[in-house]
C-alpha positions as CSV (number, residue, x, y, z in Angstrom):
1,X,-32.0,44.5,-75.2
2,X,-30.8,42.8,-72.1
3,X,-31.5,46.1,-70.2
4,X,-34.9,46.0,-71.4
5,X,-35.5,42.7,-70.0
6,X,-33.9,44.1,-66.7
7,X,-36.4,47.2,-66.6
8,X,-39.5,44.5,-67.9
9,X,-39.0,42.0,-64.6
10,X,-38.6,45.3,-62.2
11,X,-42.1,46.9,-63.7
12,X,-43.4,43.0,-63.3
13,X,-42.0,42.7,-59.7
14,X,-42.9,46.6,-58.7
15,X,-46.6,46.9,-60.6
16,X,-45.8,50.5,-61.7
17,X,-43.0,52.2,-64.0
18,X,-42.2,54.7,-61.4
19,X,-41.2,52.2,-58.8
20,X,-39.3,50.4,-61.3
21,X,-37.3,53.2,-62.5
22,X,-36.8,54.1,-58.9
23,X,-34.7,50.5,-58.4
24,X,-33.2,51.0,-61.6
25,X,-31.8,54.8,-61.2
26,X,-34.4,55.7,-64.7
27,X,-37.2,58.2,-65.0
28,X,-40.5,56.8,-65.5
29,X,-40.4,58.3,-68.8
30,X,-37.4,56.3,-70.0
31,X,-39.2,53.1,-68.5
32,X,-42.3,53.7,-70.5
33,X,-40.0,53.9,-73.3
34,X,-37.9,50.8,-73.3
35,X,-41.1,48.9,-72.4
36,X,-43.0,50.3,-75.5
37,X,-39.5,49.2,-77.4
38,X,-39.6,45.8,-76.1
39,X,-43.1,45.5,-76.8
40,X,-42.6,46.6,-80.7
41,X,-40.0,44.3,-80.9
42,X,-41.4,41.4,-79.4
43,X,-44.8,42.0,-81.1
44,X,-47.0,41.8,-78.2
45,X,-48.2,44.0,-75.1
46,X,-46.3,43.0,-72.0
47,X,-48.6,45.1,-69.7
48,X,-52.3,46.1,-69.6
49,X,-52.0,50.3,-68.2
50,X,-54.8,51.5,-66.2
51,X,-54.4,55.2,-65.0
52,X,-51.0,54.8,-63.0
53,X,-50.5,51.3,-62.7
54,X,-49.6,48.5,-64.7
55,X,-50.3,44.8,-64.6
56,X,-49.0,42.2,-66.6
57,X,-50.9,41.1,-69.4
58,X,-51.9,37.7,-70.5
59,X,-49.0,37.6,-72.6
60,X,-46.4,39.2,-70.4
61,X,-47.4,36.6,-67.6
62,X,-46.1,34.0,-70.5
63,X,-43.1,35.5,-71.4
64,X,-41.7,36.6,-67.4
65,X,-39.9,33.3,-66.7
66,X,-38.5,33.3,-70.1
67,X,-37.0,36.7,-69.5
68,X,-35.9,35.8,-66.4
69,X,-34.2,33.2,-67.6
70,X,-32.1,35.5,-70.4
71,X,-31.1,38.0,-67.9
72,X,-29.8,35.1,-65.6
73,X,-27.8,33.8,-68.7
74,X,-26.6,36.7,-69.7
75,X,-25.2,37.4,-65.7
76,X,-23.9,33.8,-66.6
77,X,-22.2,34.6,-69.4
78,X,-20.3,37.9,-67.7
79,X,-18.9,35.7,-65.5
80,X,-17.5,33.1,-68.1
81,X,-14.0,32.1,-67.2
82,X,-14.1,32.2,-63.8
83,X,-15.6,29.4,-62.0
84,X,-19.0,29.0,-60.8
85,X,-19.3,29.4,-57.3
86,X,-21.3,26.4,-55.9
87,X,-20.2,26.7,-52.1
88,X,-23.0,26.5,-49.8
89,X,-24.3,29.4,-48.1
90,X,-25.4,29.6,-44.1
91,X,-27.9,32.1,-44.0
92,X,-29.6,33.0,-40.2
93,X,-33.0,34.6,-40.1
94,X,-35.2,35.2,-37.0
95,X,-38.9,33.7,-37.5
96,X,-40.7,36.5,-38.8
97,X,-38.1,37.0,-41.6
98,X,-38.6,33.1,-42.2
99,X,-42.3,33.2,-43.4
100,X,-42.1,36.4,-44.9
101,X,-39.4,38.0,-46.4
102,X,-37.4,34.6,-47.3
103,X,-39.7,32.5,-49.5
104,X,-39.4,35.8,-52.3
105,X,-36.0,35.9,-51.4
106,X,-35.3,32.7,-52.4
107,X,-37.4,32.5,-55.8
108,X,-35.9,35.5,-57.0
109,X,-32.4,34.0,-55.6
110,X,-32.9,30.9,-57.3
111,X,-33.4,32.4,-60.9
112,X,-29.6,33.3,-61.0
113,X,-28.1,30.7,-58.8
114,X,-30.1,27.5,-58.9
115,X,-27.2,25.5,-58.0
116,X,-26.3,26.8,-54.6
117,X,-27.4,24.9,-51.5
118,X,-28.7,27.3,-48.5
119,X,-28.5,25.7,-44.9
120,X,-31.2,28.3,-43.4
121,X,-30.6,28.5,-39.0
122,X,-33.1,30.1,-37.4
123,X,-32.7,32.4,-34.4
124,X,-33.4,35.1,-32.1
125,X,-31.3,38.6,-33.5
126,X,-29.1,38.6,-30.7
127,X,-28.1,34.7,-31.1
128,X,-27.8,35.2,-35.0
129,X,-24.9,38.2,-34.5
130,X,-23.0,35.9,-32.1
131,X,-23.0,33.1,-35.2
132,X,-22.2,36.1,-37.5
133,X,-19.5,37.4,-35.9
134,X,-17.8,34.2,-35.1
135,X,-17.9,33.1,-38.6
136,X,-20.7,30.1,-38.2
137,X,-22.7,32.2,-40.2
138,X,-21.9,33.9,-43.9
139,X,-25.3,36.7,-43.8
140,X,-28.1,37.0,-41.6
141,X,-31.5,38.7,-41.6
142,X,-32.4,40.0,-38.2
143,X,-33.1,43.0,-35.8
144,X,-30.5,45.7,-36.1
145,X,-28.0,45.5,-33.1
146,X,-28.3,48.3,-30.8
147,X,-24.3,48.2,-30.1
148,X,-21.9,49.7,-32.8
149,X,-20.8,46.9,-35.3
150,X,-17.2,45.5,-36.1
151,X,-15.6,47.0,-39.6
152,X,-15.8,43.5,-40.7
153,X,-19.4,42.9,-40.4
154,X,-22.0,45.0,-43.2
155,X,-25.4,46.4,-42.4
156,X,-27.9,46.6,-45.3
157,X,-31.2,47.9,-43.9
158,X,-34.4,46.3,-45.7
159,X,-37.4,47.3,-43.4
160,X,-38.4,49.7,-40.7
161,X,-40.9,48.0,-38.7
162,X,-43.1,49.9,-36.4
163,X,-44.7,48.4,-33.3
164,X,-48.3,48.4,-32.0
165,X,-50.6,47.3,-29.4
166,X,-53.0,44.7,-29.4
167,X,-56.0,43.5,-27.1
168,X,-58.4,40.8,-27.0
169,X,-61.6,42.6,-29.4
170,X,-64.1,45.0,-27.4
171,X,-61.2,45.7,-24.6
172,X,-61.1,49.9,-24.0
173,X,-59.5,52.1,-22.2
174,X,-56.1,53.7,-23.0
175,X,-52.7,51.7,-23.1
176,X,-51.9,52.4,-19.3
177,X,-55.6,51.1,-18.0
178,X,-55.3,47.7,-20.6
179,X,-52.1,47.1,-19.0
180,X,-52.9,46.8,-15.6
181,X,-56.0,44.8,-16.3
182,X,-55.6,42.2,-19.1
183,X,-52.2,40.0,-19.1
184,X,-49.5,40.9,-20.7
185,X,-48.4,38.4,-23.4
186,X,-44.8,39.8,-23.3
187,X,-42.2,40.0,-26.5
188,X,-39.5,37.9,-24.8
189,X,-36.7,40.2,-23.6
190,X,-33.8,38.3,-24.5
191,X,-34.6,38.9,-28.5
192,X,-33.7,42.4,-29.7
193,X,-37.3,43.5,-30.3
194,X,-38.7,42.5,-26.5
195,X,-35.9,44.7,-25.2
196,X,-37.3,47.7,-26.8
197,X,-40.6,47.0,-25.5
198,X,-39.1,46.4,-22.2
199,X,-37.8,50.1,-22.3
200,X,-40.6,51.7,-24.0
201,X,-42.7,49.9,-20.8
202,X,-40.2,51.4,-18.3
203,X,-39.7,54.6,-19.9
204,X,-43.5,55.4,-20.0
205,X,-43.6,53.5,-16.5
206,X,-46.5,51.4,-17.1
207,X,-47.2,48.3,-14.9
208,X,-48.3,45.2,-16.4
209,X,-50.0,41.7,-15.7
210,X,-47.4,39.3,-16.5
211,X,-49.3,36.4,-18.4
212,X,-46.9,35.0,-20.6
213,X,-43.5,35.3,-22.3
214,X,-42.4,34.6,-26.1
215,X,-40.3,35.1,-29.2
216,X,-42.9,34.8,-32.1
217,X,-45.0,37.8,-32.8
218,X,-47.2,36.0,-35.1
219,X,-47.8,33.5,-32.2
220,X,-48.1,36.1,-29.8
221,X,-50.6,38.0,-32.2
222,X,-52.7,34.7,-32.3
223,X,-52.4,34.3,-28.6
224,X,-53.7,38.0,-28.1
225,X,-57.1,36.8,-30.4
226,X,-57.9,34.0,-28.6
227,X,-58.4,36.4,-25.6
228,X,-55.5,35.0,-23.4
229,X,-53.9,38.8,-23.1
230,X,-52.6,42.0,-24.8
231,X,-49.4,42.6,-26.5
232,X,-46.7,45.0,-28.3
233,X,-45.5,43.4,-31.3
234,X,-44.0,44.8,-34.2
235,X,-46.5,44.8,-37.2
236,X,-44.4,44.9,-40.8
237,X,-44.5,41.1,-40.9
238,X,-47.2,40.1,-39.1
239,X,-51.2,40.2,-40.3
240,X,-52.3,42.4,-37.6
241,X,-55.2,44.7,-39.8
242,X,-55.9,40.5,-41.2
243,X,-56.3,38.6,-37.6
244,X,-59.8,38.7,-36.4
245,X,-60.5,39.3,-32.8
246,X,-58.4,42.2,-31.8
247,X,-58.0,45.7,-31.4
248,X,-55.4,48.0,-31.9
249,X,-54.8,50.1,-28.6
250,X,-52.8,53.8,-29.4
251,X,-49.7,53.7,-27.8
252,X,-48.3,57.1,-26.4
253,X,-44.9,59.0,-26.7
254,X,-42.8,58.5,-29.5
255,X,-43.3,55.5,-31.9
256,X,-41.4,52.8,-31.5
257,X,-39.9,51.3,-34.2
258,X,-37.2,48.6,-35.2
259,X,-34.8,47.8,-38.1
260,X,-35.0,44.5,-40.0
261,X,-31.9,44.1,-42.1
262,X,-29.2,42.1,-43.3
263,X,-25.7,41.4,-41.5
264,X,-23.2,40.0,-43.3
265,X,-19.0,39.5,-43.2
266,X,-17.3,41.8,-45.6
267,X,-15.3,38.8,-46.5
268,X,-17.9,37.1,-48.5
269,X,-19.2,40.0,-50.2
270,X,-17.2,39.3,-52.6
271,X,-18.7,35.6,-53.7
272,X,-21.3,36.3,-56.3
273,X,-24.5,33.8,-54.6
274,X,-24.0,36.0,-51.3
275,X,-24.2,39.6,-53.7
276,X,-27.5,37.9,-55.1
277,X,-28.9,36.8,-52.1
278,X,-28.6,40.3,-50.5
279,X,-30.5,42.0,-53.7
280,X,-32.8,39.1,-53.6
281,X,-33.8,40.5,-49.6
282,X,-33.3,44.0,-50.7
283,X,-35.9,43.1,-53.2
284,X,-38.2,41.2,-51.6
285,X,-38.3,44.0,-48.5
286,X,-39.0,46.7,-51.3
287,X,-42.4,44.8,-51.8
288,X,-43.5,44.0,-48.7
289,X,-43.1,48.0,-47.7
290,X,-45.1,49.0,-50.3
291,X,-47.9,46.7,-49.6
């Protein structure tokens, strides 16, 4: 039955059987059926179904922590007779990642490994892989390095992030024409992400109006709707479509995009906290993609 609690918290997490059986490597057939099994044998109905998606019901909102709680146990209990592993974890994460991604990280982390103490360092990408590499960090959640990585450091991708242009609301004209005549609130060029704007501005050869340089999108997004200038941020992780006062300017050429992921040593791969933190991100990244 453990199984069934499994596929129950990745339907609850997901909000749809496919989804779930997706994660899980099942058909959406076979998901339907162990729910329907755990639901006989539980004698209640864990979801309310309403055409192709599912929602937890009144009862299955009851019983989630509980089955949460008997998976982690039972991960517990694979593990019995080797020690617990307690150690702390150092985890890096650039800003966006911080108010995003990581608070669902964590709560998921947290179900199997309560115990373990994360010392979180924030960062630009480029600062994180430095601490990476020279073993100040275990794992990191930042842009994905342009350069080739070392065979002892791991790459687990989470989210491709595209990026867009913003303007002060009721600015037109086309990307080139807002450039040269509202200030640029610039993505500061020594993080990973402003260096790809810094090409995609050379490579298209458009002049701008420096105004102001930074490494917060969401800061620079808030900047942009106050009216103090335009911008190219990347969009995954901020609330762009939700900030009032701005306008989305198309942006020509090919889209530019970036890579949000985990970096980690292949050294501690091996310690069970830093396995479940990973899936935790890998998780957590699944969801905010779908949105």
């Amino acid at each position: 039955m453990i199984r069934y609690f499994k596929t129950f918290l990745s339907a609850a997490e997901t909000g749809s059987f496919s989804a779930a059986g997706a994660r899980l490597g099942l058909t959406q057939s076979a998901v339907s059926t162990q729910i329907r099994r755990l639901e006989e044998d539980l004698g209640c109905t864990l979801f309310d179904r309403t055409g192709k998606s599912v929602t937890l019901s009144e009862e299955g909102r009851r019983l989630l922590p509980e089955a949460a709680r008997l998976v982690a146990i039972y991960a517990g209990m694979k593990g019995a007779g080797a020690q617990a592993d307690t150690a702390p974890l150092d985890l890096g994460a650039v800003s966006t990642v911080q108010s995003t991604l990581l608070p669902r990280a964590m709560q998921r982390f947290r179900v199997a490994h309560p115990d373990t103490h994360v010392n979180i360092v924030p960062g630009m990408s480029t600062q994180l892989l430095t601490q990476v590499d020279a073993r100040e960090l275990d794992i990191a959640v930042l842009v994905k390095p342009r350069l080739g990585l070392t065979p002892e450091l791991k790459w687990v991708p989470l989210i491709r992030e595209a990026f867009v242009a913003v303007a002060p609301a009721g600015t037109t004209g086309d990307l080139k024409a807002v450039l040269q005549t509202v200030p640029f609130i610039r993505y500061n060029r020594h993080a990973t992400g402003g260096q790809l704007v810094d090409r995609y501005l050379k490579r298209h050869r458009f002049w701008v109006r420096e105004g102001m340089e930074l490494d917060e999108p969401a800061v620079i997004l808030q900047m942009v709707s106050q009216g103090l200038g335009c911008a190219i941020i990347p969009a995954a992780l901020v609330p762009v479509r939700e900030t009032p006062g701005i306008v989305e300017i198309p942006m020509p050429g090919a889209p530019l995009h970036r890579e949000i992921g985990v970096l980690v040593r292949q050294s501690v791969l091996r310690r069970a906290p830093v396995a479940a933190l990973i899936d935790a991100f890998e998780a957590a990244g699944h969801e905010r993609q779908a949105r």
